[in-house]
C-alpha positions as CSV (number, residue, x, y, z in Angstrom):
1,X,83.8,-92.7,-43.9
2,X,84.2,-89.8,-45.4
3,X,81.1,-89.4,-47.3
4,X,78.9,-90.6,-43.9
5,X,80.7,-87.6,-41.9
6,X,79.6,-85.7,-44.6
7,X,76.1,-87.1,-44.8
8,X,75.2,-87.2,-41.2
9,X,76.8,-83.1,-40.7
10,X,74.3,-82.1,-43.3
11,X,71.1,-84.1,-42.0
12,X,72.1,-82.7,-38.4
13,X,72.3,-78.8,-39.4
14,X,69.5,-79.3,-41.9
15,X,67.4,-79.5,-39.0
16,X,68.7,-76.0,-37.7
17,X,68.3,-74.6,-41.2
18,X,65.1,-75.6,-41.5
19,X,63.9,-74.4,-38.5
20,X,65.3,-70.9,-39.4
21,X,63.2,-71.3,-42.7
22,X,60.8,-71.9,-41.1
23,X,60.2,-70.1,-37.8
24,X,62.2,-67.1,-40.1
25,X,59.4,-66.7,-42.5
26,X,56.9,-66.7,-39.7
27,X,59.4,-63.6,-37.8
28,X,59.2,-62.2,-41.6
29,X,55.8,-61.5,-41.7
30,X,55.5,-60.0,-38.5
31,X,58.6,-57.7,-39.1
32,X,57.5,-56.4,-42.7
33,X,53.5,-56.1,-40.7
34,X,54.1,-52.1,-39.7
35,X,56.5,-51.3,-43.0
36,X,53.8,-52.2,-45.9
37,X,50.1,-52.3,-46.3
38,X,47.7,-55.2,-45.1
39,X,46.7,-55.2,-48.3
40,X,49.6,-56.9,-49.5
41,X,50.9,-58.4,-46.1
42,X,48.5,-61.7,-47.0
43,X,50.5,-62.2,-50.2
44,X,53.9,-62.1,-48.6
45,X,52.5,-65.0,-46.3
46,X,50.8,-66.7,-49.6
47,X,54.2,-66.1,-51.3
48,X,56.6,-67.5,-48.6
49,X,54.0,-70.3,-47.7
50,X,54.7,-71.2,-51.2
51,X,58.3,-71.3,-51.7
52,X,58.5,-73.6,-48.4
53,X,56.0,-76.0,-49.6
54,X,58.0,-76.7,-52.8
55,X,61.5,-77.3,-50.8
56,X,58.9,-79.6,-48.6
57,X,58.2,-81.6,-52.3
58,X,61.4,-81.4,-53.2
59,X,62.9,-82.9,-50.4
60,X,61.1,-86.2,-51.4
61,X,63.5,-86.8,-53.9
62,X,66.3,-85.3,-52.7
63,X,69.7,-87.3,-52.2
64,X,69.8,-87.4,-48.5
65,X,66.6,-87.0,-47.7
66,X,66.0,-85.0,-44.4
67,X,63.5,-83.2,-41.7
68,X,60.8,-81.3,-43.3
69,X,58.4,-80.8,-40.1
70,X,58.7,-77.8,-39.0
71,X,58.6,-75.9,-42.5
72,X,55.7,-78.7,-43.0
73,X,54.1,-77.1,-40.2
74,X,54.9,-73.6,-41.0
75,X,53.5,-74.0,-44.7
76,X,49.5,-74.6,-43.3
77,X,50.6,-71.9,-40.6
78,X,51.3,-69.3,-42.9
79,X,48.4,-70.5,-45.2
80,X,46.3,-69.9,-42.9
81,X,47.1,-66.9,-41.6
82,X,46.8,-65.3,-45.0
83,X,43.3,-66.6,-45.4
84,X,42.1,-65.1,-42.0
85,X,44.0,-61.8,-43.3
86,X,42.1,-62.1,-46.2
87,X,39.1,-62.0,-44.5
88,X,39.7,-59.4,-42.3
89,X,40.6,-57.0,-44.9
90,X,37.5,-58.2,-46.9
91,X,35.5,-57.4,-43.8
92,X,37.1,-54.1,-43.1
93,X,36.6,-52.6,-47.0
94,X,32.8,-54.3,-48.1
95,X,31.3,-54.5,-44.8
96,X,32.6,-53.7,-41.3
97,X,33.1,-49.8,-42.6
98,X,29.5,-49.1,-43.9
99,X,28.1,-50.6,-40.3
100,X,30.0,-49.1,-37.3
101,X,31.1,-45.6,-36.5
102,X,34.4,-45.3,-37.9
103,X,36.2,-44.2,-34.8
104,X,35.7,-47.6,-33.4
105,X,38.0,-49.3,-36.2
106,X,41.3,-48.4,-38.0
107,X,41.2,-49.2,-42.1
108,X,44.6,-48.8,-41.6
109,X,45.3,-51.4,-39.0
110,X,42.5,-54.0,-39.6
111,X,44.9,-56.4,-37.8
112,X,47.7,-57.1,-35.8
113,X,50.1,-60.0,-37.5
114,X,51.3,-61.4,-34.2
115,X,47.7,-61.5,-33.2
116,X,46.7,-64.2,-36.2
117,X,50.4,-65.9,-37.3
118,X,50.6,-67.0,-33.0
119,X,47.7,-68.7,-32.0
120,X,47.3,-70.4,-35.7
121,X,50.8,-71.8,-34.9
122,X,50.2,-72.8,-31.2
123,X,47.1,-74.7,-32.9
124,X,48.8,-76.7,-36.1
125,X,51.7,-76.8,-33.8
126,X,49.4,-79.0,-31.1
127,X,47.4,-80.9,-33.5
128,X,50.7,-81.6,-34.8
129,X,51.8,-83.0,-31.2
130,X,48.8,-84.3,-30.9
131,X,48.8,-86.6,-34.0
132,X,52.8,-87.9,-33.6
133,X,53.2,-89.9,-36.1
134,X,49.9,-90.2,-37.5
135,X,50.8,-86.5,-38.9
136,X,50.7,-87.2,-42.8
137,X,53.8,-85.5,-43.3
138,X,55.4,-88.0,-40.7
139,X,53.2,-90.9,-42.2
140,X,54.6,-90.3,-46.0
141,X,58.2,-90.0,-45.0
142,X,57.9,-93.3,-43.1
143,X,56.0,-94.9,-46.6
144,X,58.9,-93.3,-48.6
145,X,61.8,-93.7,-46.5
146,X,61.1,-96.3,-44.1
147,X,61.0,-96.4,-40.3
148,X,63.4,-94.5,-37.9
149,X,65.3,-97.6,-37.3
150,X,65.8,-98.8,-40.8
151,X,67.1,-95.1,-41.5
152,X,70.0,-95.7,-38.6
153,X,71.5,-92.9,-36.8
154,X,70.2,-90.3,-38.8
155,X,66.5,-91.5,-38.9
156,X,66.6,-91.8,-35.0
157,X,68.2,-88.3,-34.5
158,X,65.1,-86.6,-36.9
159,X,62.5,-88.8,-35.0
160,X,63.7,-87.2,-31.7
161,X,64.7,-83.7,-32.6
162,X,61.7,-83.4,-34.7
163,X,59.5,-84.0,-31.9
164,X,61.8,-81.7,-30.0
165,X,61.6,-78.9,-32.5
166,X,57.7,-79.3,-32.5
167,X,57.1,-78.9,-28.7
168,X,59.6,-75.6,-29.1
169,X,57.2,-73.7,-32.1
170,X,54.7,-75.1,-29.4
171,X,55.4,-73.5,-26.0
172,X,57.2,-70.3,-28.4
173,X,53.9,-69.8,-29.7
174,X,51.9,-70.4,-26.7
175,X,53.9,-67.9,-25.0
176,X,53.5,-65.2,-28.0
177,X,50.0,-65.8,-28.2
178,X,49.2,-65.3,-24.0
179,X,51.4,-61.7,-24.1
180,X,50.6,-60.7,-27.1
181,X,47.0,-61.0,-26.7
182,X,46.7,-60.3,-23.1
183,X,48.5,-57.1,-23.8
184,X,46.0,-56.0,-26.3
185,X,43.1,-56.6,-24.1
186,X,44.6,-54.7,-21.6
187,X,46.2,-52.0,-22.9
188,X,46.2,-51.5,-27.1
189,X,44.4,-48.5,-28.3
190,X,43.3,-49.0,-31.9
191,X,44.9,-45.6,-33.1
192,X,48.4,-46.8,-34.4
193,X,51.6,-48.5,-32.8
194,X,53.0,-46.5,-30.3
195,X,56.8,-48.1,-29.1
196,X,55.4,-50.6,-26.2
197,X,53.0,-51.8,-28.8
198,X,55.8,-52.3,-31.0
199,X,57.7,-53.7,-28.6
200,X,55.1,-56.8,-27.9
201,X,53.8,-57.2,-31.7
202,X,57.1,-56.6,-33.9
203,X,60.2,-57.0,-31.4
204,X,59.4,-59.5,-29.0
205,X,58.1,-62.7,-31.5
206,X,61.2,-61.2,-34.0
207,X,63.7,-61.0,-31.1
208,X,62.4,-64.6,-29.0
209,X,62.6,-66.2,-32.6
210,X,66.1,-65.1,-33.3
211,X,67.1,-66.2,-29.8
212,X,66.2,-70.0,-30.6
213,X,68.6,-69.7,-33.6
214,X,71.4,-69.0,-31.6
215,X,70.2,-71.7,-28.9
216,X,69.1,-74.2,-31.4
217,X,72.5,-73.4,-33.4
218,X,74.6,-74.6,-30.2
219,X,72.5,-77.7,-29.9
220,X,73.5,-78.8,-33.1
221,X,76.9,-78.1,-32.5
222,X,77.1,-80.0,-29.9
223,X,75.3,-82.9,-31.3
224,X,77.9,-83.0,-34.0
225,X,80.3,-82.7,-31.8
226,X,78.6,-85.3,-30.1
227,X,78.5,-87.9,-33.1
228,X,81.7,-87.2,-33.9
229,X,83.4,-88.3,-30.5
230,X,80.9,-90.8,-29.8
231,X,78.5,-92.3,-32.8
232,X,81.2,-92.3,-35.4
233,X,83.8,-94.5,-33.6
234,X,81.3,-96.9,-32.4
235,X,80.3,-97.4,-36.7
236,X,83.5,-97.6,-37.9
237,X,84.1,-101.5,-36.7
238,X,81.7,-101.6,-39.8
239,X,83.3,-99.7,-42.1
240,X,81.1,-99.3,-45.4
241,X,79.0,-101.8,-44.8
242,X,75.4,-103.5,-46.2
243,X,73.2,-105.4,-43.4
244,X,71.1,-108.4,-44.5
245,X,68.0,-109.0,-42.9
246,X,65.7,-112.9,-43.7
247,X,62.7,-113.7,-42.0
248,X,62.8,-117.4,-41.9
249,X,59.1,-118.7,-42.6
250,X,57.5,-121.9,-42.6
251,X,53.7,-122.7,-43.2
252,X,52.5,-120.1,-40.6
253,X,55.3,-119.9,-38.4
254,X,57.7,-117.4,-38.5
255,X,61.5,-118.3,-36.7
256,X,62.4,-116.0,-34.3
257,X,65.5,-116.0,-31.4
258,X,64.5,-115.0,-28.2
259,X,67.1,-113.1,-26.3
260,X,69.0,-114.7,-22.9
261,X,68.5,-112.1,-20.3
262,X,71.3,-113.9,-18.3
263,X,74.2,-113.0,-20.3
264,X,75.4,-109.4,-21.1
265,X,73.8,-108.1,-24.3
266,X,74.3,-105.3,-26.6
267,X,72.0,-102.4,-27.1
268,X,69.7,-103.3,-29.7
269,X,69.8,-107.1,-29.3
270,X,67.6,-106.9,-25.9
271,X,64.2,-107.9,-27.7
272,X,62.9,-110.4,-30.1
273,X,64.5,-110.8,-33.6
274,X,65.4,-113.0,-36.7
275,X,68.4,-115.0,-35.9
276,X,68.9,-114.4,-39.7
277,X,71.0,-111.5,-40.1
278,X,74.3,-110.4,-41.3
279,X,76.6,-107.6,-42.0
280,X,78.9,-107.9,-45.1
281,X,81.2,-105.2,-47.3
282,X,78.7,-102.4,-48.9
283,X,77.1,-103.1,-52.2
284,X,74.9,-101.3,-54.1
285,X,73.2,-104.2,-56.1
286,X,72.3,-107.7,-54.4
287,X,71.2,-110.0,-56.5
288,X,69.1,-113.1,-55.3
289,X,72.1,-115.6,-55.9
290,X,74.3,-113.8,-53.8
291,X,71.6,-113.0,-50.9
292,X,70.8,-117.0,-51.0
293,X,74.6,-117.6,-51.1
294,X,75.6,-115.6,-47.9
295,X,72.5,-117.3,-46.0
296,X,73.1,-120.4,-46.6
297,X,76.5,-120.1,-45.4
298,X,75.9,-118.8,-42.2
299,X,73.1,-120.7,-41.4
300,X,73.6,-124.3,-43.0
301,X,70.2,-124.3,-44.2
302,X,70.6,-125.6,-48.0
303,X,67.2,-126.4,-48.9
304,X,65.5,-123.0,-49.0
305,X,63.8,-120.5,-51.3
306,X,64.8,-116.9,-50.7
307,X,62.8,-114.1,-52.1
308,X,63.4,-110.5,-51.9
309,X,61.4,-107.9,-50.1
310,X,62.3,-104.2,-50.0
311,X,66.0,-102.2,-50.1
312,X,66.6,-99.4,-47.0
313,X,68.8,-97.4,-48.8
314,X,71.8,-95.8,-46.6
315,X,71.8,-92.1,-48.3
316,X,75.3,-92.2,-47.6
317,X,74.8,-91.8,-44.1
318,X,74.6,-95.4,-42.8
319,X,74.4,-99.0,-43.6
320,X,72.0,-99.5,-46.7
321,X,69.4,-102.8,-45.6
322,X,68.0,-105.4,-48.2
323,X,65.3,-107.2,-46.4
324,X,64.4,-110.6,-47.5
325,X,62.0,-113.7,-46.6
326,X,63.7,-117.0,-46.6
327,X,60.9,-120.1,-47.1
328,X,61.2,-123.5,-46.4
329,X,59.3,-126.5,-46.1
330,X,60.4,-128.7,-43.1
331,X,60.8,-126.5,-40.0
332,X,63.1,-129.5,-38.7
333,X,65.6,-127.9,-41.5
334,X,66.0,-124.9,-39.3
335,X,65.7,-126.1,-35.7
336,X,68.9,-128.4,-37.2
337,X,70.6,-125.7,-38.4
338,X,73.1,-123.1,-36.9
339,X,70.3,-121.0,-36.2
340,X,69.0,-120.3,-32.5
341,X,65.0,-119.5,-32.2
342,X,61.5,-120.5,-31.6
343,X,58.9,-120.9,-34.1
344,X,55.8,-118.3,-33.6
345,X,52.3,-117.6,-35.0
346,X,50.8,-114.5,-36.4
347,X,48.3,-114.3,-33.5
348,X,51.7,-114.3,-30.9
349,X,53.5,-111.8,-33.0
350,X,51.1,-109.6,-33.1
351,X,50.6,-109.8,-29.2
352,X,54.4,-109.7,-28.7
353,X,54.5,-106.5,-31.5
354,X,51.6,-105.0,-29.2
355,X,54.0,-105.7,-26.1
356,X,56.8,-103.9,-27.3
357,X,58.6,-107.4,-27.1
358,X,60.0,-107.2,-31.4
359,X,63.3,-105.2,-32.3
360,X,61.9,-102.1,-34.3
361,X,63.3,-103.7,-37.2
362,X,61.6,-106.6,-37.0
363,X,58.3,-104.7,-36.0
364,X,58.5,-102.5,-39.1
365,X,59.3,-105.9,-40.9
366,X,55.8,-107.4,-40.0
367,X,53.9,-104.2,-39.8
368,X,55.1,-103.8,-43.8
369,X,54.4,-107.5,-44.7
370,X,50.7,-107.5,-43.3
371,X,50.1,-103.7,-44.3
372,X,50.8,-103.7,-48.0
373,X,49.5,-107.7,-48.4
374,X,45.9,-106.8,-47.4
375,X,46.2,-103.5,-49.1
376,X,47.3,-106.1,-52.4
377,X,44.6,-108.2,-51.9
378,X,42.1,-105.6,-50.7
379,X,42.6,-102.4,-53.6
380,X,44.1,-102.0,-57.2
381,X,46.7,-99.8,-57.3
382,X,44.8,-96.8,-57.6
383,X,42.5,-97.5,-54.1
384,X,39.5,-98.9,-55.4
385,X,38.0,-102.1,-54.1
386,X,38.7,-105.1,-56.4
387,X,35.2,-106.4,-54.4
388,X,31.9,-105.0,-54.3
389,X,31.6,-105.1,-50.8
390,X,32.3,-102.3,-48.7
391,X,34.4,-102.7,-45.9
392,X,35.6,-106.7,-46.8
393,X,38.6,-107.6,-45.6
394,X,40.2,-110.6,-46.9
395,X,42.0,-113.6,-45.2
396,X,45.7,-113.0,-44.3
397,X,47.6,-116.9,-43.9
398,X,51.2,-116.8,-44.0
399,X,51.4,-120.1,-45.6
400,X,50.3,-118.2,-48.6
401,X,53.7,-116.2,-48.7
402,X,54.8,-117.9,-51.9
403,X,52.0,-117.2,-53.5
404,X,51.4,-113.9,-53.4
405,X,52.3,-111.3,-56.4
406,X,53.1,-108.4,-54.7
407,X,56.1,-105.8,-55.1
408,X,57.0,-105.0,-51.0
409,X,59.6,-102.8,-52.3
410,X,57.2,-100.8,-54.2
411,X,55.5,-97.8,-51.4
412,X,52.6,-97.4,-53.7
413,X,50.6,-100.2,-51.9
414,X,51.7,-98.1,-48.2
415,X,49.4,-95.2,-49.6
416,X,46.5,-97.3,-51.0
417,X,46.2,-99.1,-47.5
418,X,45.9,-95.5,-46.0
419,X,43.9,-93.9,-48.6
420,X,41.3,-96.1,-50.7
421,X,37.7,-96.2,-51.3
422,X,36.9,-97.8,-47.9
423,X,38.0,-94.1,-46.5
424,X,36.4,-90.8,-46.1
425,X,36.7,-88.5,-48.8
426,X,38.7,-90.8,-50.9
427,X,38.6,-89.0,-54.2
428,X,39.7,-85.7,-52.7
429,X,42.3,-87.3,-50.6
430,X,43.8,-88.9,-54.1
431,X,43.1,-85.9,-55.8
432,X,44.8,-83.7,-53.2
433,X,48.6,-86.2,-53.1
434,X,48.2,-86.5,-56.8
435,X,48.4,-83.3,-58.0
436,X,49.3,-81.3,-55.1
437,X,51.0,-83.3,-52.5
438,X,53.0,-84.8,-55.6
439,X,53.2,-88.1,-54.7
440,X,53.5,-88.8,-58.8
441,X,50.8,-91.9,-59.3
């Protein structure tokens, strides 16, 4: 219990300290703008865009894992900011100076920081919104670290205060970019910085920015404060535990239990699931023995052939998940067993997935199954077709489960299915995750 206290208190104020990285290197820039040159301004931003985007990489691998987005977001901010800075200045010294009377611009203010970092934040920041999570930062910790369910409280908590923290750098910048540009239409006089225009282009983004530290700070205070009280006492019935999850196939069916609305249920357990689930003392290793030994026992169901799909590990902040599929070939052997359920085809998942009817869990168990299969079948591992025929897009029959020689547990497959030949600008989109994103293929 311990170590999850531990665990979760860091994944919560990580999200605070991340935000003050982030938002903090923006307020940087702006602050050092009047005390060195422009010059050199763009390679502050380059430098500090930098040194974000490699604790961004290096949060991949970290132990506990946690919520890059708002550095993510800051990193392309600050990027390009510095290129538009770079520009400017390259204007201002080859070209701009030789064509207009030099009373109508300042070599020694080309620009204004405020006036670039702002709107170039309120824009990633929207696309950002915009995209949810189709954002390919969101979309590779998902392939990495699995859905928000699968991560538990912690995975939920980033889910919703990462979205949170996004429509904050949102409306922030919005608000920077309206005063701080309408002030310079209206009254800025390109001579120098005089204290009101100080006031709007240093001291108010530096002093609004330090302001959501302190509010942001309580927040997660109190959400700790929260989990302790509330989340933590609610776990503890599970101690250190390990959750095993089997989807129960047969042929094309897939055996699911349909909730009773009539009787009083717990949160969670409101939508379609697998019956075939249970919660046992933590381990670290399951071997296919023992994952065939504790279903059979709970479900009475002796003629079966279990097969492993993917490990959820916990990060020390919840209950670790080994997902498995559980085949057999009489679906009388289940409807006779201790089980409770209907059986359901593809075609009706799918509809009842599109419904919002499936537990997330179960819905992120499907969406993984199809997903990587047809990637399998579609792409060798490095996204090329394995056909000559753009586009193709081969059969996908459950009853072919057993069959099929693919690694679920291995994320590899997640990217090809989002980045293969089939897709626009394939090569450079491999190129780019290869050797810059990191992804290590």
């Amino acid at each position: 219990m311990d170590k999850r206290r531990m665990a979760n208190g860091y994944g919560i104020f990580s999200l605070w300290l991340n935000w003050v990285m982030g938002v903090g290197a923006l307020g940087l820039i702006i602050f050092m703008s009047p005390l060195i040159s422009k010059l050199w301004l763009p390679l502050v931003a380059f430098t500090l865009e930098f040194l974000l985007f490699t604790l961004v990489r290096r949060n991949r691998e970290a132990r506990i894992p946690v919520c890059y987005l708002i550095p993510f977001i800051v990193t392309r901010a600050l990027f390009w900011s510095a290129s538009i800075m770079v520009i400017i200045n390259i204007l201002h010294i080859w070209i701009l100076d030789g064509i207009f009377d030099p009373g109508l611009i300042n070599p020694e203010i080309p620009f204004i920081s405020t006036l670039i970092i702002s709107p170039v934040t309120f824009a990633l920041t929207a696309m950002a919104i915009w995209k949810g999570q189709r954002l390919a930062y969101c979309v590779d910790c998902r392939i990495r670290h699995g859905n928000a369910v699968e991560r538990g409280f912690l995975g939920n908590i980033f889910t919703q205060e990462g979205n949170y923290q996004a429509r904050m750098l949102f409306w922030l910048s919005a608000l920077l970019t309206i005063t701080g540009w309408g002030y310079y239409s209206v009254f800025y006089i390109n001579v120098n910085l005089n204290l009101p225009d100080r006031f709007f282009f240093v001291w108010m983004p530096v002093i609004l920015y330090l302001l959501s530290f302190l509010y942001l700070g309580a927040r997660y205070l109190s959400l700790w404060t929260y989990y302790c009280q509330n989340v933590e006492g609610s776990v503890i019935r599970h101690g250190s535990s390990t959750l095993l999850r089997y989807i129960v196939m047969c042929g094309d069916y897939i055996f699911l239990n349909i909730p009773d609305t009539n009787k009083d249920l717990n949160p969670g357990e409101e939508r379609i699931d697998t019956p075939a689930h249970i919660y046992i003392p933590h381990r670290t290793r399951m071997s296919e023995y023992d994952a065939e030994f504790y279903f059979k026992g709970f479900s009475d169901i002796k003629e079966c052939t279990i097969r492993f799909m993917y490990l959820n590990p916990n990060f020390d902040t919840d209950c670790n998940i080994y997902h498995y599929a559980t085949l057999v070939e009489d679906r009388e052997l289940v409807e006779q067993s201790r089980l409770e359920g209907k059986w359901f085809t593809m075609p009706q998942i799918e509809r009842m997935l599109n419904e919002n009817k499936l537990a997330p869990a179960l819905g992120a168990e499907i969406n993984r199954i199809y997903t990587m299969t047809m990637a399998w079948k579609t792409y060798d591992r490095t996204g090329r077709r394995l056909y000559n025929i753009k586009n193709y897009k081969p059969t996908f029959r459950l009853r072919d489960f057993k069959d099929w020689d693919i690694d679920l547990n291995d994320p590899v497959w997640l990217f090809v299915s989002i980045n293969n030949e089939d897709r626009p600008f394939y090569r450079i989109r491999r190129f780019w995750r290869k050797y810059i994103n990191g992804i290590g293929e």
